[in-house]
C-alpha positions in Angstrom: 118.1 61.2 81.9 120.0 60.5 85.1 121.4 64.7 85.1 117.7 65.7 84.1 116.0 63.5 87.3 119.4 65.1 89.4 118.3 68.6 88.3 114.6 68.0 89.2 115.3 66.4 92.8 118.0 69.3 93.2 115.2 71.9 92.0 112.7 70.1 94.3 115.1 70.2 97.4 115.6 74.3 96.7 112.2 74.9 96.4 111.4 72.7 99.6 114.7 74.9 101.2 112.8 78.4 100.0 109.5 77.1 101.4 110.4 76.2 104.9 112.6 79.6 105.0 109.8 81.7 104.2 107.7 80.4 106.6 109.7 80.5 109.3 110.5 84.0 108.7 107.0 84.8 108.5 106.5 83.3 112.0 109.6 85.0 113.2 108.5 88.5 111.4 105.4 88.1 112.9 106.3 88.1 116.1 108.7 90.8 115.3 106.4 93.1 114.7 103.9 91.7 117.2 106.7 93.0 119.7 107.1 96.3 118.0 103.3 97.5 117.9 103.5 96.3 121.1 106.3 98.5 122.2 105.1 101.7 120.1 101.3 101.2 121.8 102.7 101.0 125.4 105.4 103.5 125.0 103.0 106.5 124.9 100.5 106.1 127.3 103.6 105.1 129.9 105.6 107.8 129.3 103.0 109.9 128.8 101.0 108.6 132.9 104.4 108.7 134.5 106.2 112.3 132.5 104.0 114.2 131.4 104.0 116.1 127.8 106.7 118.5 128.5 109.2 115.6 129.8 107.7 113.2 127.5 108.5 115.3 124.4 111.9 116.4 125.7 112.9 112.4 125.7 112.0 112.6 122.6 114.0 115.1 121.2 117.2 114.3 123.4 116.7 110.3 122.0 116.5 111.3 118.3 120.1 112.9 118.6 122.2 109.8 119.1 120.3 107.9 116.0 122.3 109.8 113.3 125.4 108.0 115.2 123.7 104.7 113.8 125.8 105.9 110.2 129.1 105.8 112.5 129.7 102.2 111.2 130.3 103.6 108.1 127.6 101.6 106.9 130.1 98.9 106.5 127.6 96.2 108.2 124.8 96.1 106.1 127.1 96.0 103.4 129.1 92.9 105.2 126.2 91.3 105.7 125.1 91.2 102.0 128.2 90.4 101.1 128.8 87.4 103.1 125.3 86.1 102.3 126.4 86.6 98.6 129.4 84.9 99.2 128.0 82.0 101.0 124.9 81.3 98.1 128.4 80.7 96.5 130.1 78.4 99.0 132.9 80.6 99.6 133.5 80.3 103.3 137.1 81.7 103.4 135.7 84.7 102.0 133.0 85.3 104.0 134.8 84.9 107.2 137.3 87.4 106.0 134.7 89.9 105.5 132.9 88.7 109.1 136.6 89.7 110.7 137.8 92.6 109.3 134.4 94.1 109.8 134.2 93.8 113.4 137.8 95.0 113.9 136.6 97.8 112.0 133.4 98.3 114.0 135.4 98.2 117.8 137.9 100.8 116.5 134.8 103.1 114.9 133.2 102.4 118.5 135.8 103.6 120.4 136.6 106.9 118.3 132.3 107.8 118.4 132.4 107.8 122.8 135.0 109.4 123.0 134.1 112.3 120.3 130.7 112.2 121.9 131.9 112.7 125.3 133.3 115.8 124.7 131.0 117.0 122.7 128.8 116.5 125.4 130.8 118.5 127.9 130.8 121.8 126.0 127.5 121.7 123.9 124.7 122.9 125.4 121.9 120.7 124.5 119.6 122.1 127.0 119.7 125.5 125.8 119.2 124.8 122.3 116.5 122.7 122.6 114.8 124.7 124.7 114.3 122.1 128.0 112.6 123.0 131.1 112.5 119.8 132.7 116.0 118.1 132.4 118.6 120.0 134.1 122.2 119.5 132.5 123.7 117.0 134.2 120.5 114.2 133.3 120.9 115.5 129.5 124.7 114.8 129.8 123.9 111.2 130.9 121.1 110.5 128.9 122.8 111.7 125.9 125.5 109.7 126.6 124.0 106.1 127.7 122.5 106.3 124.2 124.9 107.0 122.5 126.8 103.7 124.3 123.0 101.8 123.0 123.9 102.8 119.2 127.2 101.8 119.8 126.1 98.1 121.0 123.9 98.1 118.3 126.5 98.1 116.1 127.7 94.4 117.2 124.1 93.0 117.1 123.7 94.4 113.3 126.9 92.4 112.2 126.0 89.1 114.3 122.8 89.3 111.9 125.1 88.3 109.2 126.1 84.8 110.7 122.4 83.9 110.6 122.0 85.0 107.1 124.7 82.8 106.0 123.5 79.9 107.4 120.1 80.3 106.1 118.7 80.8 109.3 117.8 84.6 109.0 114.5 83.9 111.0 117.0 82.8 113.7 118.4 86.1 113.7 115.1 88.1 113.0 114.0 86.7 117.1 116.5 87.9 118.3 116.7 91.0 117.1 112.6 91.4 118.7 114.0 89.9 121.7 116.4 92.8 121.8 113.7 95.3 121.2 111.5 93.6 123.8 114.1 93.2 126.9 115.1 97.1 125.7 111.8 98.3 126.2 110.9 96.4 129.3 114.0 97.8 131.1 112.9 101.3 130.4 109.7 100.8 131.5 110.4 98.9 134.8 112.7 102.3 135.2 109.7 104.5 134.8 107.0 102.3 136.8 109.7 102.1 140.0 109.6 105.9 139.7 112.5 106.9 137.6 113.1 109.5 135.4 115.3 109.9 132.0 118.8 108.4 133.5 117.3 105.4 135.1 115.4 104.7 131.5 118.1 105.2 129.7 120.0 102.9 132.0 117.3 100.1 131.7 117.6 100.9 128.0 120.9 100.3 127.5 121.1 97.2 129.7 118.3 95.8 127.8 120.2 96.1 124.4 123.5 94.4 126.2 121.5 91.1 127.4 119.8 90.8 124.2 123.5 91.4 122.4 124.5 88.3 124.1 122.3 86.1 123.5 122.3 86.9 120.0 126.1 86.0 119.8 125.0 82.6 121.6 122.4 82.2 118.8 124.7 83.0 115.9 126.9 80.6 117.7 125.4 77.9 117.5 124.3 78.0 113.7 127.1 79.2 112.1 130.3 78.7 114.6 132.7 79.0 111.9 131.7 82.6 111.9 133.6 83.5 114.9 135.1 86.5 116.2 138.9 87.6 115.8 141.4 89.1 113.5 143.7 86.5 111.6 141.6 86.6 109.0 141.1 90.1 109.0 142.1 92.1 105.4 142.5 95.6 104.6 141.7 94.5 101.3 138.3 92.9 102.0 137.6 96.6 104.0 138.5 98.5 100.4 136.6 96.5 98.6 133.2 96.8 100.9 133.5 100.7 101.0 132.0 101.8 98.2 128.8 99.8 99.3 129.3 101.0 102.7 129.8 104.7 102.1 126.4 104.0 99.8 124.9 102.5 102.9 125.3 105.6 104.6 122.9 107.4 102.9 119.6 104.8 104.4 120.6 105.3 108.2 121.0 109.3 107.6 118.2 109.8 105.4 115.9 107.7 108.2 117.3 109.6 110.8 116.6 113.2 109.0 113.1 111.7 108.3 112.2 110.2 111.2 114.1 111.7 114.1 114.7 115.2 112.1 111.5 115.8 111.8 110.7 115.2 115.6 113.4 118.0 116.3 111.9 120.3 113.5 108.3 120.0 115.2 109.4 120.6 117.8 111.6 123.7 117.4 108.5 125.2 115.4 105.8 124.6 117.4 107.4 123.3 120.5 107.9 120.2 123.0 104.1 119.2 123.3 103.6 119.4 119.3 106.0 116.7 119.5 104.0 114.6 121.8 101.1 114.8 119.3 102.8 114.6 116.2 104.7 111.8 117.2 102.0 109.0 118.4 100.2 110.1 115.3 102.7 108.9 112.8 103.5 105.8 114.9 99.7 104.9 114.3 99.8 105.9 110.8 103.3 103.5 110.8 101.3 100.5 111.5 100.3 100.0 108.6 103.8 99.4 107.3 104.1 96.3 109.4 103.1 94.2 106.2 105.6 95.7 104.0 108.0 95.4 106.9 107.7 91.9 107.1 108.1 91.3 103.5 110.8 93.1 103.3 112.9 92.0 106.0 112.1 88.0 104.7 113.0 88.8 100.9 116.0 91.3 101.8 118.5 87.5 102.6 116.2 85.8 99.9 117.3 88.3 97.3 121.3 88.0 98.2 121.1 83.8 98.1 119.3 84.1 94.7 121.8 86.9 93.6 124.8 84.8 94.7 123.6 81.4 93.2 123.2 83.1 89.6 119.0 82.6 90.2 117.9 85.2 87.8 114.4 84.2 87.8 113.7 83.9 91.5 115.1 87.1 91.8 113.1 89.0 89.5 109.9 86.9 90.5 110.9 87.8 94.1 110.9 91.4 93.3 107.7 91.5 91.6 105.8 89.2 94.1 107.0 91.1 97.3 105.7 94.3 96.0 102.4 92.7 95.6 102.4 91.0 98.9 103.5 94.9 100.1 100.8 96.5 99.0 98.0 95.0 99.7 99.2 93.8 102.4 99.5 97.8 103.3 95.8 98.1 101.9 94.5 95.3 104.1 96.2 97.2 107.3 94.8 101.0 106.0 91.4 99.9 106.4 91.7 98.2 109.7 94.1 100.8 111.9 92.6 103.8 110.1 88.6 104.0 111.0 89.9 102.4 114.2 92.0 105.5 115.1 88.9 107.3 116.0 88.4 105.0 119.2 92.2 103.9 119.4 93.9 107.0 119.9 91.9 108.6 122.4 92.6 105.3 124.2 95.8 105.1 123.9 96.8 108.5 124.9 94.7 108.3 127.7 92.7 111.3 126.2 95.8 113.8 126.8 96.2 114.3 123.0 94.0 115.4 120.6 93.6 113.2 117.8 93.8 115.2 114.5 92.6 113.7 111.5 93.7 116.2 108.7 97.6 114.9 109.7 97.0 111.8 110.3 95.1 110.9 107.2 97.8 112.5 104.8 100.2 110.5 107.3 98.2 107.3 106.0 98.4 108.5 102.2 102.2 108.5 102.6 102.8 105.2 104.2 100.5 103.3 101.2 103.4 104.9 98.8 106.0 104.0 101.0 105.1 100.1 100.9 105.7 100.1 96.9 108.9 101.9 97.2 110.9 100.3 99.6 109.8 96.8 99.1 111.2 97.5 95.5 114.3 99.0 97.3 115.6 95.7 98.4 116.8 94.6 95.2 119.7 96.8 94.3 120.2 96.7 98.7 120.3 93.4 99.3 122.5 92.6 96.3 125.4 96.1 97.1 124.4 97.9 93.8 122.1 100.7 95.8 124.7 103.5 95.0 122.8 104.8 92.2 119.4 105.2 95.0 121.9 106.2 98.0 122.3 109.8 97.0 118.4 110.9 96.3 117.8 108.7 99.6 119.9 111.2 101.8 119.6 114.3 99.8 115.5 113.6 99.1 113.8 111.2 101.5 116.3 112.8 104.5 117.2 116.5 104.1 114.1 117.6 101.6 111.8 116.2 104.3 113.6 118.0 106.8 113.3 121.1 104.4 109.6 120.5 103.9 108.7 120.0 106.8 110.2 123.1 108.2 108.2 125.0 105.8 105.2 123.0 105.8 105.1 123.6 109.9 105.5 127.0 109.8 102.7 127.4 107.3 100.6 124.6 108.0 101.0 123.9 111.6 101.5 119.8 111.8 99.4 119.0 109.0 102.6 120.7 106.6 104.5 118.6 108.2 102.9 115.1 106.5 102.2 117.3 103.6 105.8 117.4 103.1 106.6 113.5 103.9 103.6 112.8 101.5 105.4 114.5 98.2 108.9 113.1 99.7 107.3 109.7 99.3 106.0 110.1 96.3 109.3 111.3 94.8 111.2 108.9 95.8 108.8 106.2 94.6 109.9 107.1 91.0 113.4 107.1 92.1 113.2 103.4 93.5 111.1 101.6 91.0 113.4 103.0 88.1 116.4 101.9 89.2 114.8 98.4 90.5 113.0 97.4 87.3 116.2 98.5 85.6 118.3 95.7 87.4 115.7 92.6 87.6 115.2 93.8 83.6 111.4 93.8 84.4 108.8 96.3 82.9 106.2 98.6 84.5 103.6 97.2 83.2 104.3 93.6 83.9 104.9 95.0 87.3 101.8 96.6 87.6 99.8 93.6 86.4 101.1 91.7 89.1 100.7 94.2 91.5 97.5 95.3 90.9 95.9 91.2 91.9 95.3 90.2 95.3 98.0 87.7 96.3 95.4 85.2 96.9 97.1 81.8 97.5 100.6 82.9 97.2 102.0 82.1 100.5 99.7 78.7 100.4 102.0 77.8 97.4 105.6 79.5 97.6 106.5 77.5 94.7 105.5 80.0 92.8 108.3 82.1 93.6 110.5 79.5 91.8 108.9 78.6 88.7 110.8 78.7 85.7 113.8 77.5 87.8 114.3 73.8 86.5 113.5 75.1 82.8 
C-alpha cells in the first residue's frame, strides 16, 4: 500500500511538473511568435518605405546565401541538445556535460574554419554579377555577405545554450530568449534603416543584435543550470562519434529549409527577377502565419518528447504525439480562416499598396501550409528522440532540392503561382513520408490518429492531465 500511495503522489507530482511546463511554454511561445509576426509585418513595409523594390529584393537574395551556412555545425547541436535532454530525463549529469563540452569545442573550431572559407570565397566570387544587382556595388555585397555570415556563426552558440535550459526543465526559459534575440536583431536593423542607412549598416545592427541577445542567453542558461558550463576537461572524442550519426541526419532539416525557403527566393528571382521577389516573398510570409499554431506546439512538445523518451514514458509519448497533431491542426484551421479573408485588406496595408496582392499564389500558399502543420508536428517524434535518419534523406532530397526543382519549372511555366504549385505537392509528399515513419515509432495507427485528429481539442489545455493518463496504471 505504502509503494502504491508513493507511486500515486510521484505520478501526481509529474503530472503537476508537465502542467506547469506546458503552460509556461505556451506563455513563452506565445510571445515568441507574437515577436515574430511582429518582425515579419514590420520588416516589409520598412524596407520596402526606406529601399525600394529593387534594393529591397536584392537584400533578400544576398541574406538567403549565408543560411545554408546554418548546416556548418554539422548539425551536431540539435542533436546535443536532444541528447543531453535524454540523458538528463535519466539523471545522468556526467554524461550530459560531456556532450555540453565537447560540442562547443567542436562548434568554435567549425566557426573558425566557415569565416575564414567564406572570406575568401567572398574575395573572388562575384556575387554581384551573378545575381544580377544594380543597386549594391561590390564592396557593400562583400560586407554584407560577410557580417552575416559572422550572425550564423553566433547563432551557432545560442542554439547549444538552448540545451542547458532543456535540461533543467526550463525550455520556456530558453524559448524568451531566443524571441529576445530575434527582437533586439530586428530592432538593430531597423534603427540602421530609419537613421538612413543602407545594407552594411543593417547588417551591422543585425549582427550586433544577435551578439547582445547571445549574452544574455548564457546569463539565463546560467543561472538555471550552472553545472552546464563552458570548457573542455570534459570534452570526449568519443561522445562527438557517438552524436554523428544524429548530426550528419540533422543536416538534412537546416539544408532542406534553406533550399525551400531561401532557394526558392533565389530561384524567383533569377526567373522572373529582383521585384518578383518582393511579391513572392511577403506573400508567403502571410500565408506562414498560419503556421504560428503548429509552431508553438511544436517547439513546447519537441523537450516534452526527449524527457518522456529518456524516462522510459511510453504512453505520454505516444499520447503526446497524437494530441500535438490535433492541437496543430486545428489550431492551423482556426488561423486559415482568420489571416486568409483578412489578406484582402491586410496586404495592401502592409505593403503600403506597392505590391500587388495576388490571390491565385497565395491561396495555393495557404493549401500548403494546412499540410505542413500535420507533418511536422508528427516530425518531432523521431527528432526530438535522434532516430530522424530514416526522414533526413527525403527531407533534403524532397522538401529541399525537389522544391527547388519545382519551383524552377513551375516559375517558368506558371509565373509565381508554379512556384506554390510546387511547394504544395512537396508538402503533400512529404506528409506520407513523416506520418509513416512517426506512427511506426510511437506503434500508433492511422486511424486512431485520425480519430483524434479529426475532434476539436476542446478542453485539452484546460486539463493537461490528459496527456498523462494511463501513467500510474
Amino acid at each position: 500500500m505504502q509503494n502504491v500511495c508513493g507511486t500515486e503522489e510521484s505520478t501526481r507530482k509529474s503530472v503537476s511538473g508537465l502542467r506547469k511546463r506546458l503552460l509556461k511554454g505556451i506563455g513563452a511561445q506565445g510571445f515568441s511568435q507574437v515577436v515574430q509576426i511582429f518582425i515579419r509585418l514590420a520588416e516589409v513595409p520598412l524596407l520596402l518605405s526606406f529601399w525600394g523594390t529593387q534594393l529591397y529584393g536584392e537584400w533578400l537574395m544576398l541574406s538567403a546565401i549565408p543560411i545554408y551556412l546554418s548546416i556548418g555545425d554539422g548539425g551536431f547541436s540539435g542533436a546535443a541538445c536532444h541528447d543531453m535532454t535524454i540523458r538528463s530525463g535519466g539523471s545522468n549529469r556526467n554524461h550530459t556535460l560531456a556532450v555540453f563540452q565537447s560540442t562547443w569545442l567542436l562548434l568554435i573550431v567549425v566557426s573558425m574554419t566557415t569565416g575564414l572559407l567564406a572570406f575568401g570565397f567572398v574575395q573572388v566570387a562575384p556575387l554581384g554579377d551573378w545575381l544580377g544587382f544594380s543597386s549594391m556595388n561590390t564592396f557593400e555585397i562583400k560586407v554584407v555577405f560577410l557580417l552575416l555570415v559572422a550572425h550564423v556563426l553566433v547563432g551557432f552558440q545560442g542554439g547549444l545554450l538552448n540545451g542547458g535550459f532543456w535540461v533543467a526543465g526550463h525550455y520556456p526559459n530558453g524559448m524568451y530568449h531566443i524571441a529576445i534575440t530575434q527582437l533586439l536583431e530586428f530592432v538593430g536593423l531597423a534603427v540602421a534603416v530609419v537613421l538612413g542607412g543602407g545594407p552594411v549598416h543593417a547588417a551591422c545592427g543585425y549582427l550586433s543584435g544577435r551578439l547582445l541577445g547571445t549574452g544574455l542567453m548564457w546569463l539565463g542558461q546560467w543561472r538555471v543550470s550552472p553545472w552546464v558550463r563552458h570548457g573542455i576537461s570534459h570534452a570526449s572524442f568519443a561522445e562527438l562519434r557517438r552524436l554523428t550519426a544524429p548530426a550528419f541526419a540533422s543536416l538534412a532539416f537546416p539544408l532542406g529549409n534553406a533550399l525551400n525557403i531561401q532557394g526558392l527566393r533565389l530561384v524567383v528571382g533569377l526567373v522572373l527577377g529582383p521585384s518578383a521577389v518582393a511579391v513572392f516573398v511577403p506573400l508567403r510570409t502571410l500565408s506562414r502565419l498560419v503556421m504560428q499554431p503548429s509552431t508553438i506546439i511544436n517547439r513546447l512538445i519537441e523537450p516534452e518528447l526527449a524527457l518522456a523518451y529518456g524516462a522510459g514514458d511510453s504512453s505520454l509519448f505516444q499520447r503526446l504525439f497524437t494530441k500535438s497533431c490535433q492541437l496543430a491542426l486545428w489550431g492551423c484551421l482556426v488561423a486559415c480562416f482568420i489571416v486568409g479573408p483578412g489578406a484582402n485588406w491586410i496586404f495592401p496595408e502592409w505593403t503600403g499598396g506597392r505590391v500587388t496582392m495576388h490571390w491565385p499564389t497565395y491561396l495555393v500558399l495557404l493549401a500548403g501550409v494546412l499540410i505542413n502543420s500535420i507533418w511536422h508536428t508528427a516530425l518531432m517524434v523521431p527528432y526530438a528522440i535522434n532516430r530522424h535518419g530514416r526522414i533526413a534523406l527525403s527531407y533534403a532530397l524532397v522538401y529541399g532540392a525537389t522544391a527547388l526543382g519545382l519551383g524552377f519549372l513551375g516559375a517558368t511555366s506558371l509565373e509565381l503561382c508554379g512556384a506554390a504549385l510546387a511547394l504544395l505537392l512537396v508538402e503533400s509528399t512529404m506528409a506520407v513520408i513523416v506520418l509513416h515513419t512517426s506512427l511506426q515509432i510511437t506503434g500508433t495507427c492511422m486511424s486512431k490518429l485520425a480519430k483524434t485528429v479529426r475532434h476539436p481539442p476542446f478542453g485539452i489545455l484546460a486539463r493537461p492531465h490528459c496527456l498523462s493518463k494511463n501513467r500510474s496504471r
